[in-house]
N, C-alpha and C positions, 0 to 999 in steps of 0.2 A: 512571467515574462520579464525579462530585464530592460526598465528603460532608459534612455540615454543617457540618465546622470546617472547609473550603475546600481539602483534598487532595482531588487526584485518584487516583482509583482503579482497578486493573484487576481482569479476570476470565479466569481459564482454564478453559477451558470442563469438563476433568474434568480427573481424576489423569494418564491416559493420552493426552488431547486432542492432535492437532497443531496447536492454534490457540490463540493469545491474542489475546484482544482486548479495546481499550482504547474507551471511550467519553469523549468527550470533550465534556462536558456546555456548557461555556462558552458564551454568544452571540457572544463575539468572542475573537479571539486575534490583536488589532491590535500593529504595531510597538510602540505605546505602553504596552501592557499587562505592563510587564514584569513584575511576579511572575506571573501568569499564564502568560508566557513561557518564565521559569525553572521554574516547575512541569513545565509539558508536556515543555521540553527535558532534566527529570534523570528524571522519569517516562520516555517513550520510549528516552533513552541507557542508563537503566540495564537493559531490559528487554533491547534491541538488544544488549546485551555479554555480557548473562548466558547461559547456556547454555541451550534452552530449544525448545521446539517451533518445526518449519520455517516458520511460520507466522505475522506479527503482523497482525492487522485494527486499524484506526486508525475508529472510527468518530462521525463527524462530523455525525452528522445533528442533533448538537443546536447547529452552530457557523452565526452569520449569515455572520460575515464577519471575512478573515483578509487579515495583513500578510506582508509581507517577513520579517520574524522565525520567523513561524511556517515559512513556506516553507525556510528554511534549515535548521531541527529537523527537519521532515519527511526531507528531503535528507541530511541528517545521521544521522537513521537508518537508512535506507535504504542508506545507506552500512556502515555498521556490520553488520547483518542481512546485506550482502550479502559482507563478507568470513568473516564464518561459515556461509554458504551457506543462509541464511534468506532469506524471502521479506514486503514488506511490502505491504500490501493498504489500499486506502482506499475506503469504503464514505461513502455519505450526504450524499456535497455537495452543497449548494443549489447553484441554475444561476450565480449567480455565483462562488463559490467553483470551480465544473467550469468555469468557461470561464476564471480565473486560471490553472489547473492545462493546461489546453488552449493557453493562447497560452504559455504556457514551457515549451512541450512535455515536461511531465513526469509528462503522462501516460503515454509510450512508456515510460518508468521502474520504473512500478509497477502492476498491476490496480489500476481504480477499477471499484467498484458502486454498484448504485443504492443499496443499502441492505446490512443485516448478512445480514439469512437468504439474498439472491442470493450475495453471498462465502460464507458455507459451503457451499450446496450447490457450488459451483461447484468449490472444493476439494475436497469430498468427492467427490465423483466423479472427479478428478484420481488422489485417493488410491485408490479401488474400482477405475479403470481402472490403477495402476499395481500392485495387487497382483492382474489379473485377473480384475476383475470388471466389468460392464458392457459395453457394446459399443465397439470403437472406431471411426474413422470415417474414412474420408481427409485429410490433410491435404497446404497446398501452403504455401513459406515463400517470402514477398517480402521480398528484401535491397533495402534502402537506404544511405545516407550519414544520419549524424545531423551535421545545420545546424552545430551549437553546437558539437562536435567531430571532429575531422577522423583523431581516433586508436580514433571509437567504428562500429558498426555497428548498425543497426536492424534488427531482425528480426518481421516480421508473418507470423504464423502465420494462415492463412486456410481454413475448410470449404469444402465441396465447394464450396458454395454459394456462395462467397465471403465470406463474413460475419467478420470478424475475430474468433478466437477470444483471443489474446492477442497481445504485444507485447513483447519482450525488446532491451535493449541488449548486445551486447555487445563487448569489445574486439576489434580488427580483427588477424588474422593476418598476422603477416607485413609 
């Protein structure tokens, strides 16, 4: 959340939480926007490095419209989060921002939601089904080629049903 004197701010949701999450109030986060830009990139990096719940929500539902800049800090976290075995979550893109995220395929990168209460449940139940609780369900996993690299692997985890439950990259064996 951005407050009056123009920082951005985060929230962990308790003492014991596995979630932080960041609300990212801005209407825009264009190339041009550069302190803007430099806010959100030492906000997210320093959160990204620090030790810290498996978990970051990025939530965007207060953002119109975003550049190439932002796109690389997103990226850049994501990276970071994901060499200390965190996970980064993106909640609340308008339809243009989701179909930016969609033609650079990097959505297959990271959960996206519609909104912040669909990412926590969705977690939360992640977390209930991994310490035994909740029901589990069948699943089936579709391996691909990811376009963009030919050293990475996609992995679509799908319900019975077929319904996409998530999306993982990972490096290719071998």
């Amino acid at each position: 959340m951005q407050s009056d004197n123009g920082v951005i701010c985060h929230t962990r949701l308790s003492h014991e939480s596995d979630v932080i999450v960041v609300r990212l109030p801005e209407a825009g986060y264009g190339s041009l926007d550069q302190a803007k830009l430099a806010r959100a990139r030492r906000l997210l990096l320093a959160i990204a490095k620090q030790p810290g719940p498996p978990h970051l929500i990025v939530d965007l539902s207060g953002v119109h419209y975003l550049g190439a800049g932002f796109i690389g800090i997103v990226v850049s976290a994501w990276d970071e989060l994901k060499k200390h075995g965190r996970q980064l979550v993106l909640c609340g893109l308008n339809p243009n921002c989701a179909r930016l995220f969609r033609t650079l395929h990097l959505h297959s990168l990271f959960a996206i939601y519609p909104n912040a209460e669909a990412a926590l449940e969705e977690i939360g139940a992640h977390i209930r089904a991994s310490v035994g609780e909740g029901q589990t369900f069948p699943v089936r996993v579709h391996v691909s080629d990811v376009g963009w690299d030919p050293d990475l692997l996609r992995l679509d985890y799908l319900a019975d049903d077929g319904e996409p439950i998530r999306c993982v990259i990972v490096p290719r064996q071998g």
